[in-house]
C-alpha positions as CSV (number, residue, x, y, z in Angstrom):
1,X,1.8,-15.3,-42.2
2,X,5.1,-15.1,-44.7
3,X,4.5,-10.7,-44.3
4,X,5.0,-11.7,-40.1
5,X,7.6,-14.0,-40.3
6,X,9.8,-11.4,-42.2
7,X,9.4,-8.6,-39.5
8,X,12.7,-7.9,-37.5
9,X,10.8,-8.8,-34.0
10,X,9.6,-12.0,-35.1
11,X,12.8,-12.6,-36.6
12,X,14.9,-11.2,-33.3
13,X,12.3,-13.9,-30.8
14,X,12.9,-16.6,-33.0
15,X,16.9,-16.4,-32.7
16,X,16.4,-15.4,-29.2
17,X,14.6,-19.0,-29.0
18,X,17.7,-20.3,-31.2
19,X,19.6,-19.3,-28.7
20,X,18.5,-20.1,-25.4
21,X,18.6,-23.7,-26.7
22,X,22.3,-23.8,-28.1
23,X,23.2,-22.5,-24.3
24,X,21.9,-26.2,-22.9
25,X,24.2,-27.5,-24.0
26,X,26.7,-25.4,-21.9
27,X,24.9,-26.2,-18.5
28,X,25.7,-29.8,-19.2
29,X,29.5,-29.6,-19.1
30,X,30.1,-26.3,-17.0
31,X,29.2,-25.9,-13.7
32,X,27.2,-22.5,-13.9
33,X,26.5,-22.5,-10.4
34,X,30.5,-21.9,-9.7
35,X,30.5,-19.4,-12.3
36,X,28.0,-17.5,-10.6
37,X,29.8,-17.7,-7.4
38,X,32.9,-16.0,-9.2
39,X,31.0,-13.3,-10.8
40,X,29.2,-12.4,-7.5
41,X,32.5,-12.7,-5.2
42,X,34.8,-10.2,-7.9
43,X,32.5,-8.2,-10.4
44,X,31.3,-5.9,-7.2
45,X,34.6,-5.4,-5.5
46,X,36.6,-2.0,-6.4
47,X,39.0,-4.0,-8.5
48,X,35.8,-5.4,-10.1
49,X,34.2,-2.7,-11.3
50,X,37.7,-0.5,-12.0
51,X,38.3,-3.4,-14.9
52,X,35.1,-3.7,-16.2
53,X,34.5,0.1,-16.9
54,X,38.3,0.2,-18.1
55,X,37.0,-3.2,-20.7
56,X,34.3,-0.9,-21.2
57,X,36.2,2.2,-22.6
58,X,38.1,-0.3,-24.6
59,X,35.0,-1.8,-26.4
60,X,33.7,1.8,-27.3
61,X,37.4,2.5,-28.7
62,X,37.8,-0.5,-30.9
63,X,34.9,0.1,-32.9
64,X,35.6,4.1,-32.8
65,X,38.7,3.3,-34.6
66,X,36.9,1.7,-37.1
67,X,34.5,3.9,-37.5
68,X,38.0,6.0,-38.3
69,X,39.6,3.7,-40.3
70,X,36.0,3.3,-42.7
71,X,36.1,7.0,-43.3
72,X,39.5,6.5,-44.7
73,X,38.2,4.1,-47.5
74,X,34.9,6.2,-47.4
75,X,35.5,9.2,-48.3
76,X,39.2,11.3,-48.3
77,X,37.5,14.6,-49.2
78,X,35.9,15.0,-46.2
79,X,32.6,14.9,-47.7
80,X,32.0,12.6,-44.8
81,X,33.2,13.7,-41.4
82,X,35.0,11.1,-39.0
83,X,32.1,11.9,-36.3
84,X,29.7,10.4,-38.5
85,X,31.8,7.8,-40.0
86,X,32.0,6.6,-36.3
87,X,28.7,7.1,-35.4
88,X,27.6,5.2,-38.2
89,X,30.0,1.9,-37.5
90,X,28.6,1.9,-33.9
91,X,25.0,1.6,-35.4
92,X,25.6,-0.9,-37.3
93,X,27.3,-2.9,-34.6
94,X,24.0,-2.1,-32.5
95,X,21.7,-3.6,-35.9
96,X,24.1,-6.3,-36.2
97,X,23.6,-7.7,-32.3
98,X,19.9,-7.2,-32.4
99,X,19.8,-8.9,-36.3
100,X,22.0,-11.0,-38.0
101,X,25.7,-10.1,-39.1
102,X,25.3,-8.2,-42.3
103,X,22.3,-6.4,-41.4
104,X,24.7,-3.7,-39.9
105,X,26.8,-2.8,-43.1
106,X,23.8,-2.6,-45.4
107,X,22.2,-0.2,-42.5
108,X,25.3,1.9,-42.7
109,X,25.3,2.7,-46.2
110,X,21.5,3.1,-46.5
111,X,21.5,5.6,-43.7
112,X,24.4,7.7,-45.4
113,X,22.3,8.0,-48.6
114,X,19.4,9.3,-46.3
115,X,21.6,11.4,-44.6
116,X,23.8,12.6,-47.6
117,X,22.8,11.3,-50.3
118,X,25.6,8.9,-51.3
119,X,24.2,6.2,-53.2
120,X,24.4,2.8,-52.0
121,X,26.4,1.3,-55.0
122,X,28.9,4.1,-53.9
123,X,29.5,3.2,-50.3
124,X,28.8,-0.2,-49.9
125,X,32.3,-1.0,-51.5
126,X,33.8,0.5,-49.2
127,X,32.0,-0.6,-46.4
128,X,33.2,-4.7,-47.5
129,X,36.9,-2.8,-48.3
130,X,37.0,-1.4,-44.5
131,X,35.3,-5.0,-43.3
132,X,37.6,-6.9,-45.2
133,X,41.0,-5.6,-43.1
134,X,39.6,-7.3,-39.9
135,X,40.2,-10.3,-41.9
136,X,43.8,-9.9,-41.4
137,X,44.4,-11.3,-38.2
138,X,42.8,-14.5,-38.9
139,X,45.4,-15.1,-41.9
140,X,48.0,-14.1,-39.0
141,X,46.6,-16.6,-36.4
142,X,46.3,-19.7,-38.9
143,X,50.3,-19.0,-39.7
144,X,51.7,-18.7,-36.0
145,X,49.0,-21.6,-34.4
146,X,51.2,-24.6,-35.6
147,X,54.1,-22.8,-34.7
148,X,52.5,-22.7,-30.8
149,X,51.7,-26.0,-30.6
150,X,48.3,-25.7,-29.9
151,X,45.5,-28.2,-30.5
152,X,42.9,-26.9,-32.4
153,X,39.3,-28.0,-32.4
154,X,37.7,-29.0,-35.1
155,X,35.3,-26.5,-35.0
156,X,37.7,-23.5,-34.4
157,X,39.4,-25.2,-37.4
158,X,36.5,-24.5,-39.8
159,X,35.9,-21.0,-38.6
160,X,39.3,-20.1,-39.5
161,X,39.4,-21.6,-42.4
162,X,36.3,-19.8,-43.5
163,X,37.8,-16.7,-42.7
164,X,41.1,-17.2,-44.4
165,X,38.9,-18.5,-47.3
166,X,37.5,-16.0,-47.9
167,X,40.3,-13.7,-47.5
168,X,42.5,-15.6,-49.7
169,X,39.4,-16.3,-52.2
170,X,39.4,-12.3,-52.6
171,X,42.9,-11.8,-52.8
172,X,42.8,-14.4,-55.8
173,X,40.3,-12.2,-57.2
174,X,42.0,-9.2,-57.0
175,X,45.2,-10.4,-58.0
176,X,43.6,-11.9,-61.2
177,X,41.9,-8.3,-62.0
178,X,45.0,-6.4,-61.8
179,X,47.1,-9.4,-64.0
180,X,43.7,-9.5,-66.9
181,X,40.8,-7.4,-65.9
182,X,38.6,-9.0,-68.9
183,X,39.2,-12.7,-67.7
184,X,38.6,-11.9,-64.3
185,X,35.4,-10.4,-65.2
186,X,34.2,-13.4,-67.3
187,X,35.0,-15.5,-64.7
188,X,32.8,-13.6,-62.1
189,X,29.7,-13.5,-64.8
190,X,29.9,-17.1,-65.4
191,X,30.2,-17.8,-61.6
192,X,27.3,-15.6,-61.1
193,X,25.3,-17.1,-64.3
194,X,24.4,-20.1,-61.4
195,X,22.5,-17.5,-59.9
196,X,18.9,-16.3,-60.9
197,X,19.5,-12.9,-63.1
198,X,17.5,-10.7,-60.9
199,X,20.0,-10.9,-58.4
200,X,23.3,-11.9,-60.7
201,X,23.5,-8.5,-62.2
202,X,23.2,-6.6,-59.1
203,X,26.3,-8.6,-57.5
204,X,28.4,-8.6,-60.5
205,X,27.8,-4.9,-60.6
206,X,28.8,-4.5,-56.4
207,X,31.5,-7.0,-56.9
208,X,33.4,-5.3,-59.6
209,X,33.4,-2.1,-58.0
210,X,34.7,-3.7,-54.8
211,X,37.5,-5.5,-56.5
212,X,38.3,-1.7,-58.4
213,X,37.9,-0.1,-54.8
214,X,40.2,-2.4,-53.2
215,X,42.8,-2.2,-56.2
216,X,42.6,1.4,-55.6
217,X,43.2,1.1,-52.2
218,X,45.7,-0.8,-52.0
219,X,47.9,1.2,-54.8
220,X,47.6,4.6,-53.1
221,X,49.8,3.6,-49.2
222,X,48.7,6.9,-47.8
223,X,45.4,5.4,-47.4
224,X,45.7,1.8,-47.3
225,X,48.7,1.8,-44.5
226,X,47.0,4.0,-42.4
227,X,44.0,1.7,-42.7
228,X,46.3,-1.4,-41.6
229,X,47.6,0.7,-38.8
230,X,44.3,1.6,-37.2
231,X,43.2,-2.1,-37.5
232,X,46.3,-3.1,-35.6
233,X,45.2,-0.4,-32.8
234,X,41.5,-2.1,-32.9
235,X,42.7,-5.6,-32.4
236,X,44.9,-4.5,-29.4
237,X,42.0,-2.5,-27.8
238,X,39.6,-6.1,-28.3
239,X,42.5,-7.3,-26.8
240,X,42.5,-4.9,-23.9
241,X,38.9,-5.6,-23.4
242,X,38.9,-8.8,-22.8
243,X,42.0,-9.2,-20.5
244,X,40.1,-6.4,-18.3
245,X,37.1,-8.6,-18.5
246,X,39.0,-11.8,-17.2
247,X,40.9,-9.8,-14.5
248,X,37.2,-8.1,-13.5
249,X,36.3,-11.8,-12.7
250,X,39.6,-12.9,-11.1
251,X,41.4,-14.7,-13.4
252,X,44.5,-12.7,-13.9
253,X,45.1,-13.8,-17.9
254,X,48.0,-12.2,-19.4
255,X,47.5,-9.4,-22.6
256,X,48.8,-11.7,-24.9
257,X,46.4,-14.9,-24.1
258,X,43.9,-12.2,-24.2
259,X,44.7,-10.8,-27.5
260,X,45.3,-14.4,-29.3
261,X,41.9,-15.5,-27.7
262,X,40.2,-12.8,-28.7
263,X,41.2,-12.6,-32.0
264,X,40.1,-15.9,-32.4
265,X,36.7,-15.7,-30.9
266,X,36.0,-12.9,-33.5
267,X,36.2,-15.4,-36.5
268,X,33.2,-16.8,-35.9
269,X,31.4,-12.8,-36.3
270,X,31.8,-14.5,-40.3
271,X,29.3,-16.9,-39.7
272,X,25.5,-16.7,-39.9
273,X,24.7,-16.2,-35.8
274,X,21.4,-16.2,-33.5
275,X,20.3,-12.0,-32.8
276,X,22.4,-10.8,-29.8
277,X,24.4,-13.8,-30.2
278,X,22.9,-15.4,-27.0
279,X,24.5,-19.1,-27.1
280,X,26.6,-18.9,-29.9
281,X,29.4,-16.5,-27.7
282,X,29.4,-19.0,-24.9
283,X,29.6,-21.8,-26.6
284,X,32.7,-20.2,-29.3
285,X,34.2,-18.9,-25.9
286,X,34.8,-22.1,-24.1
287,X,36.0,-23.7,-27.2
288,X,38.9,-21.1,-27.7
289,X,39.5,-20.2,-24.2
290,X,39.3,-23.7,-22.8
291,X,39.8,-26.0,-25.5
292,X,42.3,-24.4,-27.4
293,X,44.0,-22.3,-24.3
294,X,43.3,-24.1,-21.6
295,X,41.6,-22.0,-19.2
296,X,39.0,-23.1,-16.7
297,X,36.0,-23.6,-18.1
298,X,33.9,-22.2,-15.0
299,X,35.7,-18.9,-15.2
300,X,35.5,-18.7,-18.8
301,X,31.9,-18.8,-18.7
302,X,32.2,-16.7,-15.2
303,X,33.9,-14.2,-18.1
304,X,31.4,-14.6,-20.5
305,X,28.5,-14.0,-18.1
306,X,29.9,-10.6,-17.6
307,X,31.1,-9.6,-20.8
308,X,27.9,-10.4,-23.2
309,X,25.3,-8.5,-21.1
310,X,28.0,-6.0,-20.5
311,X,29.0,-5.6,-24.6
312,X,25.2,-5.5,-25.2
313,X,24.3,-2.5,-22.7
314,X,27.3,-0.5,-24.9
315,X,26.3,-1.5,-27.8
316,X,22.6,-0.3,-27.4
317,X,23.2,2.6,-25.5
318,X,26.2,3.8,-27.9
319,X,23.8,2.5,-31.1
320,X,20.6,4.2,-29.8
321,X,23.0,7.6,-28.8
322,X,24.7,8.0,-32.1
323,X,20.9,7.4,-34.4
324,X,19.5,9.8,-32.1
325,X,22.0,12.2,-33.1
326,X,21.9,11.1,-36.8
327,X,17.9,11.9,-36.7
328,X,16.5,8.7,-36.8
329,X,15.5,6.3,-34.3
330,X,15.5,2.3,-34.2
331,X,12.4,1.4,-35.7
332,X,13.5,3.8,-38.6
333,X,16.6,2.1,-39.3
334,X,15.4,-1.7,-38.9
335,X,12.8,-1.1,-41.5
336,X,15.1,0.6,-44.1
337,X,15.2,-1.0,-47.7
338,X,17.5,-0.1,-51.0
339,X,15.3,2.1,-52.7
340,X,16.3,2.3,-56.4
341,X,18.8,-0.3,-55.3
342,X,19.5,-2.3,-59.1
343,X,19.7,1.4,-61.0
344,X,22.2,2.6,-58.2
345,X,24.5,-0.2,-58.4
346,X,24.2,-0.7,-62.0
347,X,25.1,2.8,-62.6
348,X,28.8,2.4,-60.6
349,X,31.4,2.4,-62.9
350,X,34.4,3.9,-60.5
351,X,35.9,3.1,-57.0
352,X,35.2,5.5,-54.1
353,X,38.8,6.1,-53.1
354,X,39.7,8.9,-55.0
C-alpha cells in the first residue's frame, strides 16, 4: 500500500483530485459561464490566435533564458553546452507541472550526472544559485507595493513574505559566512542538529557548498551580472506572455499591469502546489489580478482558462522534445533517485563557479 502511494501517478491523481476541489471554490464567486463566452468570442478570431502563439513564443523564451543564465552558474568551461543547459531547465519545468515544485531541480542535476557524469553534490548548488535570482523581483515588488497604494490581500501578503524570507534569510547567511566562516558554520550544524542525522549531514554538506557557490558568484561580476541581466530579460518575457494572453482574450491590459501581475503570481511557484497546478493558478490569479489590480474577475479567469491548458501543452511538448533528445524518456526521468547521493555530497569541498 505505502510502495503505491509513493509512485508518481498515484501521487499526480491525488493532487489532480486536490485540485479539482480548490477550483469550487472559484465557480462560487466568478461567473464561469461569462468567461466561457469571452474565451469562445476572442481566442478564435485572427487577433486571438496572433496573441496567443506570440504569448506562446514568450513562454518558451523565458525559460530558455534560464536555461542560459543556469549554464552561467553551471559550468563557465563549457563542459556543459548552453543547448543542454536549456534543454535541461525545460525538463524540469515539465517534471515540476506534472509533480510538485522541486521535483524539477533535483531531476535536472540527476540527469546531468547520467548524461555527464557531474555529481550531484556538484551541480545542485548551482541549480538553488541560478533559482535563487528569480527571487529578486519579489524583494523589488514588496519595496515599490506601498509606494503604489495598493491593497494587498492577506494571502498575497504571506506569499511574499515567504519569498522575501527566504531571500533575506539566505542573504543573512551568506553575509555571516563571508564576515566569520566558522560561526556561520556552527550555527548551520546546530540548526541542523534539530534534524535526524541521516538527513542533517547531507544538508549541512549541500548548504555549505551553496553558500561557497553563491560567495563565489557573487565576487566574480563577469558572471554574476550577466546572470542578473538575463533574469531581467526572463521577467520581461513572463511579462510579455501574459499581456499577450489578456489581449488574446480581449482585455487590452497594459505591459506594465502585466509585468507587476505577473511577477506577483510567480511567488506562489515557492509554495508546496497540487501537480499541474490545477486550482491553485486560478485561485492565485484572481487574487492578484482582481483583488490586488482590480481587473474583472470573469476575464481574469476567461485569461486563466486559456493560459494554464495553453502553458501546459508547451510545457509537455517542449519537456517531452528536449528528454527525447537527451536519450531518455518520461518514465525514465520520474523514477530517477540519487544514487551514491550522501558520499557525493559529503565529498564537496569547493564551489562550482570556477
Amino acid at each position: 500500500m505505502k510502495r503505491a502511494l509513493n509512485s508518481p501517478a498515484v501521487k499526480v491523481i491525488i493532487g489532480l483530485l486536490i485540485g479539482v476541489a480548490l477550483l469550487l471554490p472559484i465557480s462560487r464567486f466568478v461567473n464561469l459561464a461569462s468567461s466561457l463566452y469571452l474565451v469562445q468570442q476572442h481566442i478564435m478570431t485572427p487577433a486571438g490566435i496572433t496573441f496567443t502563439l506570440l504569448s506562446g513564443a514568450f513562454f518558451i523564451l523565458a525559460f530558455a533564458i534560464r536555461g542560459a543564465r543556469w549554464k552561467l552558474f553551471l559550468n563557465p568551461n563549457d563542459q556543459v553546452k548552453t543547448s543542454t543547459a536549456v534543454r535541461l531547465v525545460l525538463v524540469s519545468t515539465f517534471i515540476n507541472f506534472l509533480l510538485v515544485t522541486g521535483s524539477g531541480e533535483l531531476a535536472r542535476s540527476l540527469i546531468l550526472k547520467r548524461t555527464h557524469n557531474i555529481p550531484v553534490s556538484s551541480s545542485l548548488p548551482s541549480v538553488t544559485v541560478d533559482r535563487s535570482l528569480d527571487l529578486l523581483p519579489a524583494l523589488i515588488i514588496m519595496i515599490i507595493v506601498p509606494f503604489l497604494g495598493l491593497q494587498m490581500d492577506l494571502k498575497l501578503w504571506v506569499i511574499m513574505g515567504t519569498v522575501a524570507g527566504v531571500f533575506v534569510g539566505l542573504v543573512a547567511f551568506v553575509g555571516l559566512t563571508i564576515w566569520k566562516r566558522a560561526t556561520a558554520i556552527k550555527l548551520l550544524h546546530a540548526t541542523l542538529g534539530l534534524l535526524p542525522r541521516k538527513f542533517s549531514s547531507k544538508i549541512e554538506a549541500f548548504a555549505t557548498n551553496l553558500v561557497d557557490s553563491l560567495i563565489v558568484a557573487a565576487s566574480r561580476p563577469r558572471i554574476f551580472l550577466p546572470a542578473i541581466s538575463l533574469t531581467c530579460v526572463a521577467v520581461i518575457c513572463d511579462g510579455l506572455f501574459a499581456m499577450f494572453v489578456f489581449w488574446a482574450i480581449g482585455l487590452p491590459m497594459s505591459f506594465g499591469a502585466a509585468i507587476f501581475g505577473y511577477t506577483v503570481f510567480n511567488m506562489s511557484f515557492i509554495l508546496p502546489t497540487t501537480p499541474g497546478r490545477v486550482g491553485s493558478n486560478e485561485i492565485v490569479g484572481l487574487l492578484v489580478f482582481t483583488g490586488l489590480l482590480h481587473f474583472p474577475a470573469d476575464k481574469v479567469t476567461a485569461m486563466f482558462l486559456v493560459s494554464h491548458p495553453w502553458s501546459a501543452v508547451l510545457m509537455c511538448v517542449s519537456g517531452l522534445v528536449c528528454l527525447k533528445s537527451l536519450g531518455l524518456t518520461i518514465s525514465a526521468a520520474l523514477k530517477m533517485r540519487p544514487q551514491n547521493d550522501s558520499q557525493d555530497i559529503s565529498q564537496a569541498s569547493s564551489p562550482t563557479i570556477s
